[in-house]
C-alpha positions, 0 to 999 in steps of 0.5 A: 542565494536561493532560499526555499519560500524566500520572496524577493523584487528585483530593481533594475537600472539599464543604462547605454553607452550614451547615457540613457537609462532606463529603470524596471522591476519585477513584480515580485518572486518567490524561490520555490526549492522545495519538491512536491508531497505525495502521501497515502502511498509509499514508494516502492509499497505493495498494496492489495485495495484501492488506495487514495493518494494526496499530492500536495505543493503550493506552485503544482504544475502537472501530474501524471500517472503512468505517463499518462496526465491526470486531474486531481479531485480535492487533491487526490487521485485513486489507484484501482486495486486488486488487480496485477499493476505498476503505478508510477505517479510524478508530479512536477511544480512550476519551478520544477521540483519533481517528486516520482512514486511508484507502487505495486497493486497486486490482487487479493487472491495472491494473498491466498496462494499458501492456502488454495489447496488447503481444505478442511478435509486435508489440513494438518496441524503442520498447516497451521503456521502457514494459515497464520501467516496468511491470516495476519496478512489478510488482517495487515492490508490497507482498507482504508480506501478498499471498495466492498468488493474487496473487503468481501474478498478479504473476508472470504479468505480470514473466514477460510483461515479460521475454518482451517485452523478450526479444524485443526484444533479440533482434530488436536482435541480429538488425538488428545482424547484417544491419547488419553484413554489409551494411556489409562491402559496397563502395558502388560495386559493389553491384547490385539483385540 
């Protein structure tokens, strides 16, 4: 019965009919049951920046990425990132064992499609939800791996939220001061003027 990593050596005894025998071994073996790790990515993830992924096995056969073989470097690979992409990643060890990633790079821009026709000229307190939204998307994207290129790109849009939201409380500010002063007039003496 096979049992991951159970190493064996088999002697065998092969005899005829008129008595000749003959005897071998194999030079041993192990069962390899055990699929190939990927990891830094999560199959079916959607991701924005570059990412790094580690394949991992002991009998590594071939990987490949897209249907397309690659080589690994220090047992890794790097998907390119933001950019519109699918990335199937399989790797195959020598007994078999098959282990399929795949993950969705999408741009960095996208991020921002909630906000794109905000402006500091045109935002309203009724924005703010969504500015939020964006902001801790933009603050929950990987960069471990992200080139700076990217990581500007992020960047440009947390600093657009926080200038919109800026604006916001301003303006928040500015009502409450007339909300103020106008409070402090008498109902019964107040004229148009």
């Amino acid at each position: 019965t096979a049992e991951d990593a159970e190493k064996f050596i088999y002697y065998v005894k092969v005899t005829d009919n008129a008595g000749n025998a003959t005897y071998f071994a194999s030079n041993g073996a192990t069962f390899d049951l055990t699929d190939p790790v990927i990891s830094g990515v999560t199959d079916g993830g959607e991701y924005y920046t570059t990412q790094k992924v580690t394949v991992t096995d002991t009998n590594l056969d071939s990987v490949t990425l897209n249907n397309e073989p690659v080589t690994l470097e220090n047992d890794a690979l790097t998907l390119s990132g933001n950019m519109e992409a699918t990335y199937t990643i399989t790797v195959t060890d020598k007994a078999g064992n098959t282990t399929t990633v795949t993950v969705t790079m999408k741009t960095i821009a996208s991020l921002a499609e909630d906000i794109d026709d905000l402006t500091t000229g045109n935002v309203t307190s009724a924005d703010a939800e969504t500015i939020e939204a964006v902001k801790t998307a933009v603050g929950n994207v990987d960069t471990e791996n992200a080139t700076g290129e990217e990581m500007a790109a992020l960047q440009e849009i947390s600093d657009k939220c926080d200038d919109l939201l800026e604006k916001i409380d301003e303006v928040e500010q500015e009502l409450g001061g007339v909300t103020d002063s106008v409070g402090g007039f008498d109902t019964d003496s107040i004229k148009s003027t």
